[in-house]
LOVO-713987 format. One record per residue (C-alpha): residue number from 0; x, y, z. Coordinates in steps of 0.001 Angstrom, whole numbers, plus 500000, padded with zeros to 6 digits. Example, Ala and Ser with C-alpha at 12.3 -4.5 7.8 and 13.67 -1.06 7.14 Angstrom:
2
+-----+--------+--------+--------+
|   k |     xx |     yy |     zz |
+-----+--------+--------+--------+
|   0 | 512300 | 495500 | 507800 |
|   1 | 513670 | 498940 | 507140 |
+-----+--------+--------+--------+
//
This chain:
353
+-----+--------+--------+--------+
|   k |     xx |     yy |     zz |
+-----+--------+--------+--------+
|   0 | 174243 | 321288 | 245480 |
|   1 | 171122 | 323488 | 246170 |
|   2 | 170466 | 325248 | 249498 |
|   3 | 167934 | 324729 | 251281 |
|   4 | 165282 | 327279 | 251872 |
|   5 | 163128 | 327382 | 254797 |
|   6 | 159955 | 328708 | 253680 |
|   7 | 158656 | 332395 | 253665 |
|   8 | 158038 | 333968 | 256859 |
|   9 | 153938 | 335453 | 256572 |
|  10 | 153715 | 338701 | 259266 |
|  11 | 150996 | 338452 | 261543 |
|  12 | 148042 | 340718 | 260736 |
|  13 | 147673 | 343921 | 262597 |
|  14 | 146078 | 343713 | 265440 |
|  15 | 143385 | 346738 | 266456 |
|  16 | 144455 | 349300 | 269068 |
|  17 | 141938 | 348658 | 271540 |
|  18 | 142400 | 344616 | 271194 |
|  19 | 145943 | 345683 | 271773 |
|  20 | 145298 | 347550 | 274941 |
|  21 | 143121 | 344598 | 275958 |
|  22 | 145966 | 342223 | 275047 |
|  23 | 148495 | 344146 | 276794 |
|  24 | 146715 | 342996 | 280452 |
|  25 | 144479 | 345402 | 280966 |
|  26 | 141582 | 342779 | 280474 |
|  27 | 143457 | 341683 | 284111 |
|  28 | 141779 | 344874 | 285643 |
|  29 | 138848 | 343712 | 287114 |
|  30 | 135251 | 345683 | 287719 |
|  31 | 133832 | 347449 | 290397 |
|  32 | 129945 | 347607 | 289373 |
|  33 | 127554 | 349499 | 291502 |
|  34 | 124006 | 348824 | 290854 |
|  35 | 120966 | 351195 | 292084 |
|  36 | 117770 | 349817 | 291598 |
|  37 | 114876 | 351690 | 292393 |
|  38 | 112702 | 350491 | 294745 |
|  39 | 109773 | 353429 | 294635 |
|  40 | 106686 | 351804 | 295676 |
|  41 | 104278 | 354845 | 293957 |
|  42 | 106376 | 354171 | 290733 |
|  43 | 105731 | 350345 | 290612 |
|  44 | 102581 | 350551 | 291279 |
|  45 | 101547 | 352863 | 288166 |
|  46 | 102670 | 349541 | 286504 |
|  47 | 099523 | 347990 | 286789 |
|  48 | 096981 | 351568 | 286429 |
|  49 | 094192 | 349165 | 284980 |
|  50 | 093467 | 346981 | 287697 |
|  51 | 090419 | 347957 | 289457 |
|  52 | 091313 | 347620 | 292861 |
|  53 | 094185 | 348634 | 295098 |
|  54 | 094437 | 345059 | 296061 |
|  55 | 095281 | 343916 | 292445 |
|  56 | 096892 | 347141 | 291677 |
|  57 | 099374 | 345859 | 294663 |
|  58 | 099872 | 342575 | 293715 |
|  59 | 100438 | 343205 | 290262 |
|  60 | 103493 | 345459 | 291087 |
|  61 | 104745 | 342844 | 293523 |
|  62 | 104783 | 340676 | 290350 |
|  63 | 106359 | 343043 | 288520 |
|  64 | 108915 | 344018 | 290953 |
|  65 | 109668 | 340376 | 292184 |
|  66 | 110609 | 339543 | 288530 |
|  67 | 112758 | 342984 | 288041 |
|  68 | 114453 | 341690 | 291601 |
|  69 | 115222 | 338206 | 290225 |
|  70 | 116840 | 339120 | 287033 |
|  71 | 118715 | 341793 | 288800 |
|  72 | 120482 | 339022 | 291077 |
|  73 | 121015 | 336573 | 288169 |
|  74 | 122854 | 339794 | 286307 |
|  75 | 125026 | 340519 | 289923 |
|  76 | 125773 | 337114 | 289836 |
|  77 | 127007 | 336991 | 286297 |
|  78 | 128961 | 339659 | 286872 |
|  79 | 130683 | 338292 | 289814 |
|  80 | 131506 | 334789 | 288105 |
|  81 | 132722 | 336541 | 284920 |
|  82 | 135837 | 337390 | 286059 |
|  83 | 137824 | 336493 | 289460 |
|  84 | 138408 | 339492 | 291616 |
|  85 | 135275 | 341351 | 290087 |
|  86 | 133903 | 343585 | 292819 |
|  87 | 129612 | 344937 | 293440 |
|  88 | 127933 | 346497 | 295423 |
|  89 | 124019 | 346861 | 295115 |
|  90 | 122418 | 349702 | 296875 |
|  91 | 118638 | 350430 | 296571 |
|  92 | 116462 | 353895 | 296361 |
|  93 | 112660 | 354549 | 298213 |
|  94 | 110687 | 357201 | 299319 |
|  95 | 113289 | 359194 | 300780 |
|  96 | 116057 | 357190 | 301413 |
|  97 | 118677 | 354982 | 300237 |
|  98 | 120643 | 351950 | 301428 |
|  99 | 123331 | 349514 | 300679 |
| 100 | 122152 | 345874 | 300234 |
| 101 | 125229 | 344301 | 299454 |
| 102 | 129020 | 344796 | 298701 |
| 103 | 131777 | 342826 | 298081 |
| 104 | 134234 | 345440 | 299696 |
| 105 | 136435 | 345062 | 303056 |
| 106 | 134582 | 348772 | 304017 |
| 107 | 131489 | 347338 | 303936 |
| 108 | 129654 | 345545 | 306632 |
| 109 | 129724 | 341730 | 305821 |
| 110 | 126173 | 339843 | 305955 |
| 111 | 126273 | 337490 | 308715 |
| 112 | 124268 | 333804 | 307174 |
| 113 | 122294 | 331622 | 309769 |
| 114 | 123259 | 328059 | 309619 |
| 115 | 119772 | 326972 | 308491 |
| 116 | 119600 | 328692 | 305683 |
| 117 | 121877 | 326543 | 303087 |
| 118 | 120082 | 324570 | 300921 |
| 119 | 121609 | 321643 | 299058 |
| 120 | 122486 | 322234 | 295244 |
| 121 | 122945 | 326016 | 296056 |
| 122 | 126009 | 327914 | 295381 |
| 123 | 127455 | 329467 | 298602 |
| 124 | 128016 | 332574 | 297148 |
| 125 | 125392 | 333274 | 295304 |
| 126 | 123567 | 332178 | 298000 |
| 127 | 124894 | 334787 | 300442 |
| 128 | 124233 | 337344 | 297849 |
| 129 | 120720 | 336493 | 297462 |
| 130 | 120035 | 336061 | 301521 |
| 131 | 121864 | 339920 | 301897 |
| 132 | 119858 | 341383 | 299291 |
| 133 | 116455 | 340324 | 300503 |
| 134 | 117077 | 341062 | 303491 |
| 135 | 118271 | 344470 | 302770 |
| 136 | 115008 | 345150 | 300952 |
| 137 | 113144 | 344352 | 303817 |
| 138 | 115030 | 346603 | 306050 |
| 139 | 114697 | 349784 | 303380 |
| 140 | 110853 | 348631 | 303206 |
| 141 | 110450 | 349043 | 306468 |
| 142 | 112746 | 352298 | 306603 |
| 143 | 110702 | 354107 | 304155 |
| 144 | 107193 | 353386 | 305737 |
| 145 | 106891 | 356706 | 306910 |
| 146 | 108206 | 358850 | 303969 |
| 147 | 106591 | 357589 | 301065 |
| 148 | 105575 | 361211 | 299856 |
| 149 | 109510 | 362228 | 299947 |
| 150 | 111705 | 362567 | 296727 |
| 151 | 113306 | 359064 | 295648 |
| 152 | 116683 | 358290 | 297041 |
| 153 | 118219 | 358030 | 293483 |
| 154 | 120587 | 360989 | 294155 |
| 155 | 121338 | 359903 | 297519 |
| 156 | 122206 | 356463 | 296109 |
| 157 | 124535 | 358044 | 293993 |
| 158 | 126092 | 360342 | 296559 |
| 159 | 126778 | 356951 | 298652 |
| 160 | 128177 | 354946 | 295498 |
| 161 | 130480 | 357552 | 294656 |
| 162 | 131751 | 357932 | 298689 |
| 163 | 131364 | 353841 | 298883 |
| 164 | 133962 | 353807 | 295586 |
| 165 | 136378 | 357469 | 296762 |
| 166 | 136747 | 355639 | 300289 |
| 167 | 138443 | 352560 | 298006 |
| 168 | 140576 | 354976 | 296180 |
| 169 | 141950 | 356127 | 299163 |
| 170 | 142709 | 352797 | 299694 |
| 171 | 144506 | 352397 | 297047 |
| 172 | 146703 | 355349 | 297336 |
| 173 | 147655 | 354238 | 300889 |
| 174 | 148833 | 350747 | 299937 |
| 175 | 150580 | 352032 | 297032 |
| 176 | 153147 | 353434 | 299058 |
| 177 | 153969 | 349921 | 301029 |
| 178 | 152987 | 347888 | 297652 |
| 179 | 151617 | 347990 | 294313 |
| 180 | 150104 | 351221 | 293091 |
| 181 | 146273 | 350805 | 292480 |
| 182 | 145731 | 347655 | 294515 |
| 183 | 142983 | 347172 | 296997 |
| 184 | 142485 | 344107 | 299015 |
| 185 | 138615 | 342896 | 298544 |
| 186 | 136540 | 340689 | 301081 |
| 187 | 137692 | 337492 | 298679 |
| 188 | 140785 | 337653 | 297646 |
| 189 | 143655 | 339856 | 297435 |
| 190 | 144625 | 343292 | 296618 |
| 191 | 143782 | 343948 | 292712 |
| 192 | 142626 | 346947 | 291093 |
| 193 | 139325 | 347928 | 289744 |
| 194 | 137616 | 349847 | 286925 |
| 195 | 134566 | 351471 | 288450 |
| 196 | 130914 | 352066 | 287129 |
| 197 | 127345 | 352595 | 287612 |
| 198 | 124109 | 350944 | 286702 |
| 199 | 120950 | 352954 | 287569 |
| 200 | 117872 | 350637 | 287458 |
| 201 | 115411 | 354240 | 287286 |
| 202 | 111815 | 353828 | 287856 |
| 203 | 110651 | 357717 | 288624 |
| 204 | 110711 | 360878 | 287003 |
| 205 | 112958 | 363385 | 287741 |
| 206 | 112645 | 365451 | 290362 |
| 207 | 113407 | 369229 | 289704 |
| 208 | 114729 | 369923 | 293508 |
| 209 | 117313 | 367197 | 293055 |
| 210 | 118736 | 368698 | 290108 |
| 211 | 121863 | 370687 | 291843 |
| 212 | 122713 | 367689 | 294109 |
| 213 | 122625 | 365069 | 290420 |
| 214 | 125080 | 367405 | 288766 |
| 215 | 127415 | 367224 | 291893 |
| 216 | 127427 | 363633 | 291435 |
| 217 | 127500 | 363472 | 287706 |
| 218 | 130800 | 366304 | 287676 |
| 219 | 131861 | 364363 | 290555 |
| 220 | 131820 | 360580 | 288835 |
| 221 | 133190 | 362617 | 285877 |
| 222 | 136544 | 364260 | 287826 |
| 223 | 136940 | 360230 | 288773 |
| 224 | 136477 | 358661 | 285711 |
| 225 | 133930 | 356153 | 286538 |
| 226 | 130805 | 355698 | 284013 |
| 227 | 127528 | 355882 | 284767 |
| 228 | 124926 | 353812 | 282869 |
| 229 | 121659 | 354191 | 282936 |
| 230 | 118342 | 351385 | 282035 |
| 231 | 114619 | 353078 | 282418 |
| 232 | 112408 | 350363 | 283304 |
| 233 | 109577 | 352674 | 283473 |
| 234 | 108019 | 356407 | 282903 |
| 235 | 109116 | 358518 | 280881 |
| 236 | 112952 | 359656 | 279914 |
| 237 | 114635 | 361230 | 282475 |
| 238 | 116655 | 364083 | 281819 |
| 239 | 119313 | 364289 | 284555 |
| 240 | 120177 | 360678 | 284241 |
| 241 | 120434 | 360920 | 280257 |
| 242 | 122909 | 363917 | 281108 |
| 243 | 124851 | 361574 | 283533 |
| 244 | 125239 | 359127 | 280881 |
| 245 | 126838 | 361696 | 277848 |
| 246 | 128865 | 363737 | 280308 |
| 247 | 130402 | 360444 | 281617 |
| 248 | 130777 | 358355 | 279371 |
| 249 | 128072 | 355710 | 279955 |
| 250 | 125062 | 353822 | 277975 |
| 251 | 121556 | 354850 | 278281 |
| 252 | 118643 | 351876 | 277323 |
| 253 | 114866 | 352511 | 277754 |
| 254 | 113177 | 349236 | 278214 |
| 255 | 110127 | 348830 | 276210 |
| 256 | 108862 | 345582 | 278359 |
| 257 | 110508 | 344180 | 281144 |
| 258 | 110056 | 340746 | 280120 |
| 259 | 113828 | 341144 | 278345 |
| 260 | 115079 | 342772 | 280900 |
| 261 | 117553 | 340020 | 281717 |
| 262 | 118651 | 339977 | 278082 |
| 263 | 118943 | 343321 | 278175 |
| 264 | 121136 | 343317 | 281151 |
| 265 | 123321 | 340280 | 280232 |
| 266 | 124155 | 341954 | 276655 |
| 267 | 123769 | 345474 | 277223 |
| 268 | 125523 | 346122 | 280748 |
| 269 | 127592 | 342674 | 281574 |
| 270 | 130591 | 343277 | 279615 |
| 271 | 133321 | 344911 | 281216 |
| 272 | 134887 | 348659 | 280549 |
| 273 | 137746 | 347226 | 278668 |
| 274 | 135543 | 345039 | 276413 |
| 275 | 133118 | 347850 | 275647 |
| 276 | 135029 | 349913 | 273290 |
| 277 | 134957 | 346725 | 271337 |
| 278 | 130523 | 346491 | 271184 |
| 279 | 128367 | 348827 | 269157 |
| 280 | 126023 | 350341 | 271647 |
| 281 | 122858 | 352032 | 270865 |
| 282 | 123726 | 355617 | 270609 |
| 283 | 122577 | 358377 | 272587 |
| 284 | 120836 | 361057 | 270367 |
| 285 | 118976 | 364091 | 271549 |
| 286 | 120306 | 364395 | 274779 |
| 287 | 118484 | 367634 | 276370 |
| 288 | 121244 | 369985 | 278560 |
| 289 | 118484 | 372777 | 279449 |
| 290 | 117955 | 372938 | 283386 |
| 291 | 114753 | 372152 | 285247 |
| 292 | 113254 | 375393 | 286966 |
| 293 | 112211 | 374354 | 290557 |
| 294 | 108949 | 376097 | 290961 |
| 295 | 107498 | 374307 | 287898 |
| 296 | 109721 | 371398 | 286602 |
| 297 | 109940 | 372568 | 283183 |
| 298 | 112847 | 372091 | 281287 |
| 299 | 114170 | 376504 | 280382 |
| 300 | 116280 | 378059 | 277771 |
| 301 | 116150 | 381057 | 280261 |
| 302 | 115923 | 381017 | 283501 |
| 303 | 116444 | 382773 | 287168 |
| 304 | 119003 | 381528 | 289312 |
| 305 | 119291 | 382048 | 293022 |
| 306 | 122368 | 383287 | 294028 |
| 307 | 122628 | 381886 | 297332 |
| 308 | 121295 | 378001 | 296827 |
| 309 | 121790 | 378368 | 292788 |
| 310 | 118214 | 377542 | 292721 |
| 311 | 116681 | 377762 | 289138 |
| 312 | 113067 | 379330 | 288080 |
| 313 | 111332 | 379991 | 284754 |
| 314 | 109969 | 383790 | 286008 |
| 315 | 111055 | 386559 | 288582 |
| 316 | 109948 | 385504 | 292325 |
| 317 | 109651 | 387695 | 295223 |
| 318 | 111903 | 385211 | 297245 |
| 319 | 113411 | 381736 | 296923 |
| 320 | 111514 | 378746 | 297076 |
| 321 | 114179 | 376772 | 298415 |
| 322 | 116138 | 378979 | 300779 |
| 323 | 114022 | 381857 | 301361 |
| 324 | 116098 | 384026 | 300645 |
| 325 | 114177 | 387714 | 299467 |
| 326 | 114861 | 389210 | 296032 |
| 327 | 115865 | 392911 | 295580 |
| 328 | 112679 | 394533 | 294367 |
| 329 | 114803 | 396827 | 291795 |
| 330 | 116468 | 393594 | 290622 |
| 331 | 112552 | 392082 | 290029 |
| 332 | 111579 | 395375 | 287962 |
| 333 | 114507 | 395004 | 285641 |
| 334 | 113624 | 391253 | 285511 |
| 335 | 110433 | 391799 | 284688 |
| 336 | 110911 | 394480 | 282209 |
| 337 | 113827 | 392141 | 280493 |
| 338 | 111072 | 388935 | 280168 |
| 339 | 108695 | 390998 | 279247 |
| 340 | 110502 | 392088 | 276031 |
| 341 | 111926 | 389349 | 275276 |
| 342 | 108287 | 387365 | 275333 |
| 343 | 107127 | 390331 | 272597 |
| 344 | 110922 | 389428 | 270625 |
| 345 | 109458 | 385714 | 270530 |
| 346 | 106296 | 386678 | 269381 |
| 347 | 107456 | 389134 | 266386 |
| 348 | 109585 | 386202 | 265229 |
| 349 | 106931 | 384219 | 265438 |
| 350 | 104868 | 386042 | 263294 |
| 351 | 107928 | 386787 | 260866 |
| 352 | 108332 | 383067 | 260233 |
+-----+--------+--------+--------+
//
């Protein structure tokens, strides 16, 4: 009598290492995704230069600005019904200052609704999102009135995103010793842990003065781990924030209209850290790592440094622009003498080649 044979056993294919990692649960780690949008009133309104009056010159950016705003909300939103337990936080950057609009975390100051405000069809949350965020605007609006010649709060922003996410991590290492390491308790649910990232929303240029206080935050988001990613809506590229992207690991996109800037959000930024080494992303060539001198905002090979406020300038000064502080005149002589042949070096290999 013949045996019976069960049939052959086929192995599974191989699964890739990072679909591994994502199987393993780490897909279960939710996001913690801080936007900053920039909210620079001089910057929007360069959006509309042809208009021939300052009336439709304004309006136009409102236009502009009021679609930017409503994609922006329909992206938070996605992002908060993508996953349970994902966290945000929206902060926004004038003339001078910055705020926080919105945040889904305990530390955070939760937006108090009126009754009459539900409408009928509306999602509650969503809702609440929306009402905060307008209303923060009009708050920062009316904040930056007075300094609309000051620097954009982009850097400040940051600083606050980066204290807004260390505050959670010490959080986390508090509970861990009473419960699970890396668990925070959020404003709608329990304790879980996050990943944690930035979205910049830029508008402006970059601003030579701010560059010490970026790198802080850039080394700073670095030492933490949490990636900065950057869309330009409008201008031109910004140095600093293309840095912040390649030193920590984020995405850089230049928008060429913002009439896909929804798309652009929904394929570019939605998906979450442990998803992302999974996409092809557009890659970030050419990144420039020369500093910005502070007298003239030009991007040096060379430069001066200050040694008290590590200010940066492209020729010998008599003192600091920033600090004040006064030069040695024997250090200026040698400086001098040192550019000077170096400038005639440049020109003889000019003239070589």
């Amino acid at each position: 009598m013949a045996a019976e044979t069960s049939p052959p056993q086929v192995p599974a294919p191989a699964t890739p290492a990072p679909l591994q990692e994502i199987h393993s649960g780490e897909r279960l780690s939710p996001d913690f995704l801080v936007v900053v949008l920039d909210l620079d009133a001089t910057a929007w309104q360069h959006i509309a230069s042809d208009a021939t009056t300052p009336e439709a010159r304004a309006d136009a950016a409102f236009e502009a600005l009021k679609a930017v705003i409503s994609a922006v909300l329909v992206f938070i939103n996605a992002h908060s019904a993508m996953q349970h337990g994902n966290g945000i936080a929206l902060y926004g950057a004038a003339a001078g200052t910055a705020k926080l609009l919105y945040s889904t975390s305990i530390h955070a100051q939760p937006f108090v609704r009126q009754a009459q405000d539900t409408q009928k069809g509306a999602c509650l949350p969503f809702k609440i999102l929306d009402d905060a965020v307008f209303e923060g605007m009009k708050s920062l609006f009316d904040a930056s009135k007075g300094s609309d010649h000051g620097p954009v709060g982009i850097t400040r922003a940051l600083t606050l995103a980066l204290c807004h996410m260390n505050r959670m991590t010490v959080a986390i290492n508090e509970a861990s010793s009473g419960g699970n390491p890396g668990t925070l308790a959020t404003s709608s649910g329990p304790a879980v842990s996050f990943r944690h990232r930035i979205l910049v929303l830029s508008a402006t240029p970059d601003v030579s003065a701010q560059y010490v206080p970026m790198m802080n935050c850039i080394f700073s988001a670095q030492k933490q781990g949490i990636h900065i990613d950057v869309c330009k809506l409008l201008g031109d590229e910004t140095v600093f924030l293309r840095q912040a992207c390649h030193l920590t690991g984020g995405h850089y996109y230049r928008m060429t209209s913002l009439d896909r800037l929804l798309q652009v959000l929904m394929t570019a930024f939605l998906p979450s850290r442990s998803i992302q080494p999974l996409l092809m992303f557009p890659a970030l060539d050419d990144v420039d790592f020369r500093a910005a001198c502070f007298c003239h905002r030009r991007n040096v090979d060379i430069g001066y440094v200050c040694s008290v406020c590590l200010s940066i300038f492209c020729e010998p000064r008599a003192e600091c622009l920033i600090c004040h502080t006064p030069f040695m005149k024997d250090a200026l002589r040698h400086l001098e003498e040192d550019r000077i042949v170096l400038s005639m070096l440049k020109k003889q290999q000019q003239v070589q080649s």
